[in-house]
C-alpha positions as CSV (number, residue, x, y, z in Angstrom):
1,X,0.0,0.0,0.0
2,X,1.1,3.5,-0.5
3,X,3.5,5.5,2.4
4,X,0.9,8.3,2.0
5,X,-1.1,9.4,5.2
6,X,-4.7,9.8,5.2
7,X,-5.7,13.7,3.6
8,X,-6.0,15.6,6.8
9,X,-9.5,16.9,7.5
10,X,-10.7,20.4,8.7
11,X,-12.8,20.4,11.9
12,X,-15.9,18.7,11.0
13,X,-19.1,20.8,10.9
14,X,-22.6,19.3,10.7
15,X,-22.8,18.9,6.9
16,X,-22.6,15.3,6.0
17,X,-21.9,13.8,2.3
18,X,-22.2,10.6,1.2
19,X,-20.5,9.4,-2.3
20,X,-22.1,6.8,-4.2
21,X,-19.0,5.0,-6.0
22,X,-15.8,4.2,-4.8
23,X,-13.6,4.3,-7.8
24,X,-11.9,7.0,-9.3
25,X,-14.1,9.8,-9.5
26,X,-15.8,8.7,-6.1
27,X,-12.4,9.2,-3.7
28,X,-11.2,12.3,-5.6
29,X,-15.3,13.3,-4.6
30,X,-14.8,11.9,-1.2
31,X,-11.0,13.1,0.0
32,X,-11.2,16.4,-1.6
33,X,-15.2,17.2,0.1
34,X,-13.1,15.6,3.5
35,X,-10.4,18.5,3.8
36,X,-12.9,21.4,3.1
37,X,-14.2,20.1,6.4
38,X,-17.4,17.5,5.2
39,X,-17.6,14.5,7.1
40,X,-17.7,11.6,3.9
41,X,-18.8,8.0,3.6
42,X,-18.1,6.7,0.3
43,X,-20.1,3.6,-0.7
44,X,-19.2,1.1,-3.4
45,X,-20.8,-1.7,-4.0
46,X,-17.9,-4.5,-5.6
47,X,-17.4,-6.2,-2.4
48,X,-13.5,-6.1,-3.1
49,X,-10.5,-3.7,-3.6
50,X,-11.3,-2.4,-7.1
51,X,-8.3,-3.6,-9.6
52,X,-7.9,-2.3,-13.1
53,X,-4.1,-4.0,-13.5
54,X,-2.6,-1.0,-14.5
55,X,-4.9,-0.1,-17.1
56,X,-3.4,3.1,-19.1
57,X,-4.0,7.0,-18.4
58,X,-2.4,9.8,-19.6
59,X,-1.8,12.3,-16.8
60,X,-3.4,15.5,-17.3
61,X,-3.2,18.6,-15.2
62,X,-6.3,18.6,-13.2
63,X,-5.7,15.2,-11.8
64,X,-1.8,16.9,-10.4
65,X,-3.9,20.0,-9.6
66,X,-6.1,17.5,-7.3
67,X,-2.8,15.7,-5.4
68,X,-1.3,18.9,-5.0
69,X,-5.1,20.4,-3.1
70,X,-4.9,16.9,-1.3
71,X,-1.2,17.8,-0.1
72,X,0.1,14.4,-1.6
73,X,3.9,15.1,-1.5
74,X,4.1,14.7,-5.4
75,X,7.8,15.6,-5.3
76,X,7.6,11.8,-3.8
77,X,5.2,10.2,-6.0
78,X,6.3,8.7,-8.9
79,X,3.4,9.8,-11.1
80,X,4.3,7.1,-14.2
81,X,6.7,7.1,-17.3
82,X,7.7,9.5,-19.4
83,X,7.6,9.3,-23.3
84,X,9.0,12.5,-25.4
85,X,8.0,11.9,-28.6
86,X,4.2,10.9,-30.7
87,X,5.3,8.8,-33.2
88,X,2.5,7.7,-36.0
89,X,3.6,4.6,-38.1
90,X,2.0,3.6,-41.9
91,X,0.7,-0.1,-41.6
92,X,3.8,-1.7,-43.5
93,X,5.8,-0.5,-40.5
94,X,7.6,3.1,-42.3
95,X,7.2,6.4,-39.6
96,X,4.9,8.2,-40.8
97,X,5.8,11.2,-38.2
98,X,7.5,11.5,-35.1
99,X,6.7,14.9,-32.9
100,X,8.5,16.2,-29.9
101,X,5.5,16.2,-27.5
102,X,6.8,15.0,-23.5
103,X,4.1,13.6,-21.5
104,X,3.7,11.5,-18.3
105,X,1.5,8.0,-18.9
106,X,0.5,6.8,-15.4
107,X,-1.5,3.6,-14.5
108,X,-5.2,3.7,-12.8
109,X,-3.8,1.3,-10.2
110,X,-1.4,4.0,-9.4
111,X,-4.0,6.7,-9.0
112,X,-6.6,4.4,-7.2
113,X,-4.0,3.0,-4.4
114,X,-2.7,6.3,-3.9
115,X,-6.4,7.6,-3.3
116,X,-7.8,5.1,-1.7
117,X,-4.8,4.9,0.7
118,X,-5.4,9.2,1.4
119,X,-9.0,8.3,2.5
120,X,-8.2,5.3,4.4
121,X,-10.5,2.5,5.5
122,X,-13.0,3.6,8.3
123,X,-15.6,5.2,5.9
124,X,-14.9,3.7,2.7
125,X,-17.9,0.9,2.8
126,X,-18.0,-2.1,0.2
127,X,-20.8,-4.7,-0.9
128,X,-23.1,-1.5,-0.5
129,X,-25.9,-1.6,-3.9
130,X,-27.7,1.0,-4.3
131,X,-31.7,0.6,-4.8
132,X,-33.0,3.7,-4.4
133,X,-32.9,7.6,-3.2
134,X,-35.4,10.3,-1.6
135,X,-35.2,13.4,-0.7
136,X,-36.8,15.5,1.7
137,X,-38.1,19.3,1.9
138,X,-35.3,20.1,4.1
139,X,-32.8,19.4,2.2
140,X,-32.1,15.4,3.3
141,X,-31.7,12.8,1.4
142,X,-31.4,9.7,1.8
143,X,-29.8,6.5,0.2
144,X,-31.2,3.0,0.5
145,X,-28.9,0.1,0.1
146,X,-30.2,-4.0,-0.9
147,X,-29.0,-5.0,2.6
148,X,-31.6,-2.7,4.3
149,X,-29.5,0.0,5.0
150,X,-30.9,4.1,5.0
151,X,-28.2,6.4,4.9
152,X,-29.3,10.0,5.4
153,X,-27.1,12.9,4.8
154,X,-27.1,16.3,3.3
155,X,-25.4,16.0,-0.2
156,X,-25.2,13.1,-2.4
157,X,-22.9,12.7,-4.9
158,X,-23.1,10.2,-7.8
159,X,-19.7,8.7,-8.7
160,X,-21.2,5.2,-10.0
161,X,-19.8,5.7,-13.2
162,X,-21.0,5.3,-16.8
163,X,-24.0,2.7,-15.9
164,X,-25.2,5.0,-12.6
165,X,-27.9,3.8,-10.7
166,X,-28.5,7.6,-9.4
167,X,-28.6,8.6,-12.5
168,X,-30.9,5.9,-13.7
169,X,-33.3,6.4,-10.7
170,X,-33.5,10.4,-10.9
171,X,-33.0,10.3,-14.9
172,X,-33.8,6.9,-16.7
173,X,-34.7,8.7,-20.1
174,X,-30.9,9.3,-20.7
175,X,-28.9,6.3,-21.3
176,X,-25.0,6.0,-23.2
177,X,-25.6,5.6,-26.9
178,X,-22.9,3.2,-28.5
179,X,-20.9,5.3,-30.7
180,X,-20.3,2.9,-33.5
181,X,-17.0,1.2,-32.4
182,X,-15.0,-1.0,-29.5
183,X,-11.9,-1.1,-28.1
184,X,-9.5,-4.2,-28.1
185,X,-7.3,-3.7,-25.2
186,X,-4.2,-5.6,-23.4
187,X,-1.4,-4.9,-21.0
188,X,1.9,-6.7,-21.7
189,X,5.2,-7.4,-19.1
190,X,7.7,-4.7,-20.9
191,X,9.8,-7.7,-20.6
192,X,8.2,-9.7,-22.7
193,X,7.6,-7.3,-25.4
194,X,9.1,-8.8,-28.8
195,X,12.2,-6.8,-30.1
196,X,10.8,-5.3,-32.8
197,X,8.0,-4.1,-30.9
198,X,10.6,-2.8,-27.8
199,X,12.8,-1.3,-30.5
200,X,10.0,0.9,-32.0
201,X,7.6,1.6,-29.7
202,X,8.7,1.2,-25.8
203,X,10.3,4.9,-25.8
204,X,7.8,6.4,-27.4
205,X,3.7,7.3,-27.5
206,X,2.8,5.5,-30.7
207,X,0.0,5.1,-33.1
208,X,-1.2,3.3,-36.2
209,X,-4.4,3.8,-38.8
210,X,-5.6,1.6,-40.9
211,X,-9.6,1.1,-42.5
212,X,-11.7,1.2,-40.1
213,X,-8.7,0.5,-37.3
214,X,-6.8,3.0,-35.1
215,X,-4.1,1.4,-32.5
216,X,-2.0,3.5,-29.9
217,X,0.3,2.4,-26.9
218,X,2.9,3.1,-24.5
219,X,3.9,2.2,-21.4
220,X,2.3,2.6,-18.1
221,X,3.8,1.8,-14.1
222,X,4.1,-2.2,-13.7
223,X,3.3,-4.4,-11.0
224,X,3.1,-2.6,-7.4
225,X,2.9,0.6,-9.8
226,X,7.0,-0.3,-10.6
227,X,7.9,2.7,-12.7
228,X,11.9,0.6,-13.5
229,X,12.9,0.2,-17.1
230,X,12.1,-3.5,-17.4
231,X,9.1,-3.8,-15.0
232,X,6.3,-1.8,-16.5
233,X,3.8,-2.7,-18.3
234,X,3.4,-1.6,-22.4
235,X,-0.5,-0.7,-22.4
236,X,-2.2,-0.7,-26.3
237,X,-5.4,0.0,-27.1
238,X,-6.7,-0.7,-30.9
239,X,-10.2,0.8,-31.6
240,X,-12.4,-1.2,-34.2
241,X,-15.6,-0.2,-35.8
242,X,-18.2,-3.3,-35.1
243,X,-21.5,-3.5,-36.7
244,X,-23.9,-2.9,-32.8
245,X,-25.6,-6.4,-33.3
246,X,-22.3,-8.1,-33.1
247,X,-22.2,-5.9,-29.5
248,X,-23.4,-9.3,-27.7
249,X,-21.3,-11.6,-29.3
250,X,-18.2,-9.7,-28.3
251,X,-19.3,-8.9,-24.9
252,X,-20.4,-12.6,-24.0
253,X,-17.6,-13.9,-21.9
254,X,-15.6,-17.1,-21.8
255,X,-18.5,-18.6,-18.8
256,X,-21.2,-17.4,-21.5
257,X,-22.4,-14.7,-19.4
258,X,-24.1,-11.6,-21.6
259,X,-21.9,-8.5,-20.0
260,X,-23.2,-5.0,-20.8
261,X,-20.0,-3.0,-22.2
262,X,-16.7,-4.6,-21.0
263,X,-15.4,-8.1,-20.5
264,X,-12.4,-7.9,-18.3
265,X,-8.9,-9.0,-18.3
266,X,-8.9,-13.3,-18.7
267,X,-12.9,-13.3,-19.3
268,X,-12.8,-12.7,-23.4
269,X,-13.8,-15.5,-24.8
270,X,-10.8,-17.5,-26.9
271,X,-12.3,-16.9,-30.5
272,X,-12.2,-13.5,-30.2
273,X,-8.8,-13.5,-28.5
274,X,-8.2,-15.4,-32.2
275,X,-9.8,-13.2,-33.8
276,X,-7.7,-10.4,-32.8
277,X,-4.7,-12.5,-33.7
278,X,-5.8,-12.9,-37.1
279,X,-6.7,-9.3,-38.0
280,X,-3.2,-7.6,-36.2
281,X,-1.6,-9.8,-39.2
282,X,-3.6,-7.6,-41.9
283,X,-4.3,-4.7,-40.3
284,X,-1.1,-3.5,-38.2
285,X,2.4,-3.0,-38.7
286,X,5.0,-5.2,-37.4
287,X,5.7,-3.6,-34.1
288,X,2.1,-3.6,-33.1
289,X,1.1,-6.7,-34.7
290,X,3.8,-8.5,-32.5
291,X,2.5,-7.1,-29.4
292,X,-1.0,-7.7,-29.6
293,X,-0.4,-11.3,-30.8
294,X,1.8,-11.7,-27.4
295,X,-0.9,-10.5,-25.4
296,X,-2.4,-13.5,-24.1
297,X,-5.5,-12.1,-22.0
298,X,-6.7,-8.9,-24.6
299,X,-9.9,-7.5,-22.8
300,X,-12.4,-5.3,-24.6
301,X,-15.0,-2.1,-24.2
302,X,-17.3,-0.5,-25.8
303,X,-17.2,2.9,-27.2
304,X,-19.8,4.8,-25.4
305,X,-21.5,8.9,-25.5
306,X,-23.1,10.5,-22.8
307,X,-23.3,13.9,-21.5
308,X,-25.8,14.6,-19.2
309,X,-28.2,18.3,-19.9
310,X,-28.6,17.8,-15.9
311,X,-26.2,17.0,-13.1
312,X,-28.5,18.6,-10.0
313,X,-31.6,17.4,-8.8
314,X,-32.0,18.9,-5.2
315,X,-29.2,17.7,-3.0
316,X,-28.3,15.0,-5.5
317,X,-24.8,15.4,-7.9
318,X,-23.7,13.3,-10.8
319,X,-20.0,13.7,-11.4
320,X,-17.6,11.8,-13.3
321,X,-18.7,9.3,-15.9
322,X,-22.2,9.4,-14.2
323,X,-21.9,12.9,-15.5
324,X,-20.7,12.6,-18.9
325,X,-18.5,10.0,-20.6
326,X,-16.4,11.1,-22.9
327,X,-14.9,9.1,-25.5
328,X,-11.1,8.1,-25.0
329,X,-9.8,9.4,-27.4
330,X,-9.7,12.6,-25.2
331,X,-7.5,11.8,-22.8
332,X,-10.3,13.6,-20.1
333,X,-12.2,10.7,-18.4
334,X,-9.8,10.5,-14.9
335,X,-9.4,14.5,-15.8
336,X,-12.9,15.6,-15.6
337,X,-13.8,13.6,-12.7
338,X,-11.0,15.6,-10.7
339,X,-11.8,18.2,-12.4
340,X,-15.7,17.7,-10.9
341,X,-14.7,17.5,-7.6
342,X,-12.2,19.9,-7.1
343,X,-14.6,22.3,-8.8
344,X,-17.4,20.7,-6.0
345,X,-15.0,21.3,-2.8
346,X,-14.2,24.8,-4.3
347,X,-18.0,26.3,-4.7
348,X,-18.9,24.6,-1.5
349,X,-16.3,26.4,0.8
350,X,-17.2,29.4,-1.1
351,X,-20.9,29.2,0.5
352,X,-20.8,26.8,3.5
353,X,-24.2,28.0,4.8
354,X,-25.7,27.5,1.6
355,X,-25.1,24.7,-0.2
356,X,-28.2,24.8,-2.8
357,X,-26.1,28.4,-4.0
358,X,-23.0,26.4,-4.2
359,X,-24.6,23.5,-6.4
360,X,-26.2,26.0,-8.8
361,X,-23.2,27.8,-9.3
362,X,-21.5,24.7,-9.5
363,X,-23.8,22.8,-12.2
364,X,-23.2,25.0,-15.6
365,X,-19.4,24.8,-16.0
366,X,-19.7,21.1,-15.3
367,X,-22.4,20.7,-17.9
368,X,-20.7,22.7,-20.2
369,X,-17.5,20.6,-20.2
370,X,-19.4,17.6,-20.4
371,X,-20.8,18.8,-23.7
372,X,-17.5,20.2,-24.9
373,X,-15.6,16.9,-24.2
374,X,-18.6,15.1,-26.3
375,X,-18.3,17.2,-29.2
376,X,-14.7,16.6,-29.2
377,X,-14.4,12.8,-28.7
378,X,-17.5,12.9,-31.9
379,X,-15.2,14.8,-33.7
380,X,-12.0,12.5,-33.4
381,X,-14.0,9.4,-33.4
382,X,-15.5,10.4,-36.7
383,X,-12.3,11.4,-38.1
384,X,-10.5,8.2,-37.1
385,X,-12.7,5.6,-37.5
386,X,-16.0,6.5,-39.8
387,X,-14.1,6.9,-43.5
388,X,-12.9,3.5,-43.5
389,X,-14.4,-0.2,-43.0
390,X,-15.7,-2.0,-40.8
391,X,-14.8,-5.2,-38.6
392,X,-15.5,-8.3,-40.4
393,X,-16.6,-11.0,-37.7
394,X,-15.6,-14.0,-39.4
């Protein structure tokens, strides 16, 4: 577990939140809401430590901008690996470009232990499902759980994530729309990337196009969030457009159970772990091809748009992907959720007497980025994918 202590708290008034959610978007919610002096539960309802293996994400500023309000010593925090240049390959392996543009690519692990770690155990709660929530005149509301649980408190805030169940009790007429594509994904040992593939792309933040195919990848922390040359992981993800009524082929799992828009790490079912095989041979060059055919346990989501008109109802707040999911192409999912809640913490000190002031100040900007980030994440999407062909599923 991380060295980091738990995010010191101001002197605790009355006001009481409760965070629905207890991945990313939930603790930056939770710790952030803690130091401007709330007293936070954060419920989540996987019954387990939350584990996403390392899974890619390019640090932006607002998720630094929330460590550094959470006084995480980042001089002391690895924050993941460097790459300096975008290199862009043609599919027979030539560079196509290669651009000076330094970035930091850190891991969701990372992020997640380092979070979770700040807010500690006490009143992080797992196994808790949400069934329902009312609110009162007063401006109460209340959270029931399916173990009989009533948690009453005076804000709410939806971190649930792209399928909310806040946002489909208080809005059930807005629903993601698929966006016309998938993602194959896989994270691979660095040290068992094949030499080509090391050669070209380890150093680098690398792409590939092809009809109806775009790939990128570079590497993220490893293991224990190991940032060593030699012990990280090389993340790739290779977007394909998919015809929607092959959806439920692809997202039925190796045990035959009908997932709704991800199969995990060691769940895809073996034919389309073949199938991926077969179409990095045509599709991508050399470098890529060889890592995604080493990739024994690819894993797979779908490409999803949502971005909500409404993110207040009463004492109630959608943030994160609950809020709007932008496409990830982006770069803004982990962003916008810090982004959310540091915005949150920020108009709430501003008017601790009135909080109803502080969420309708609060709600516009967030809606607006929401739709901003949609339009954008259209816009590339389009471009990328939409002028070429699409998968064929045989």
């Amino acid at each position: 577990m991380s060295k980091f202590k738990t995010v010191p708290q101001l002197p605790v008034t009355s006001r009481r939140a409760m965070v629905i959610g207890g991945s990313l978007g939930g603790l930056f919610a939770g710790n952030l809401l803690r130091q401007a002096g709330w007293s936070v539960d954060i419920y989540e309802r996987s019954s387990h430590d939350l584990d996403s293996r390392g899974g890619g994400i390019v640090l932006q500023p607002e998720v630094v901008d929330a460590f550094r309000q959470l006084n995480v010593p980042l001089a002391n925090l690895e924050m993941g690996v460097r790459s300096q240049y975008r290199t862009v390959l043609h599919p027979d392996g030539r560079v196509q470009s290669k651009t000076y543009a330094p970035q930091v690519q850190t891991s969701w692990s990372l992020l997640y232990t380092t979070l979770r770690q700040a807010f500690g155990n006490e009143h992080y709660h797992q196994g808790k499902v949400l069934i329902g929530v009312t609110q009162s005149e007063g401006g109460r509301v209340v959270a029931s759980f399916d173990d009989g649980e009533r948690v009453e408190a005076d804000l709410l805030v939806a971190a649930d994530g792209g399928n909310s169940q806040v946002r489909h009790v208080l809005w059930p007429e807005y629903e993601p729309s698929y966006a016309g594509y998938i993602a194959w994904r896989g994270l691979l040992p660095e040290s068992s990337l094949p030499g080509l593939s090391h050669q070209t792309l380890a150093s680098d933040f690398s792409f590939a196009n092809n009809h109806g195919s775009h790939i990128l990848g570079y590497l993220v922390p490893g293991e224990n969030n190991d940032i060593r040359p030699g012990q990280r992981y090389y993340n790739w993800v290779w977007y394909r457009v998919l015809e929607e009524d092959l959806i439920g082929n692809v997202m039925t799992d190796a045990t035959g159970h009908r997932r709704e828009y991800s199969v995990p790490e060691g769940l895809l079912a073996p034919a389309w772990r073949d199938h991926i095989w077969s179409e990095a041979d045509s599709l991508l060059p050399p470098a890529f091809r060889d890592v995604v055919r080493a990739t024994q346990q690819p894993f797979v989501q779908s490409i999803r748009d949502l971005a909500m008109p409404h993110l207040v109802d009463g004492r109630v707040v959608l943030l994160g992907d609950a809020a709007a999911i932008p496409r990830p192409h982006t770069a803004a999912s982990t962003s916008k959720a810090a982004y959310n809640a540091l915005e949150l913490a920020r108009r709430l000190s501003q008017t601790p007497d009135d909080t109803d002031r502080a969420l309708a100040n609060w709600e516009p900007e967030q809606i607006a980025l929401g739709q901003r980030l949609l339009a954008q994440g259209k816009a590339i999407g389009d471009h990328l994918m939409f002028h070429r062909s699409t998968i064929n599923a045989g």
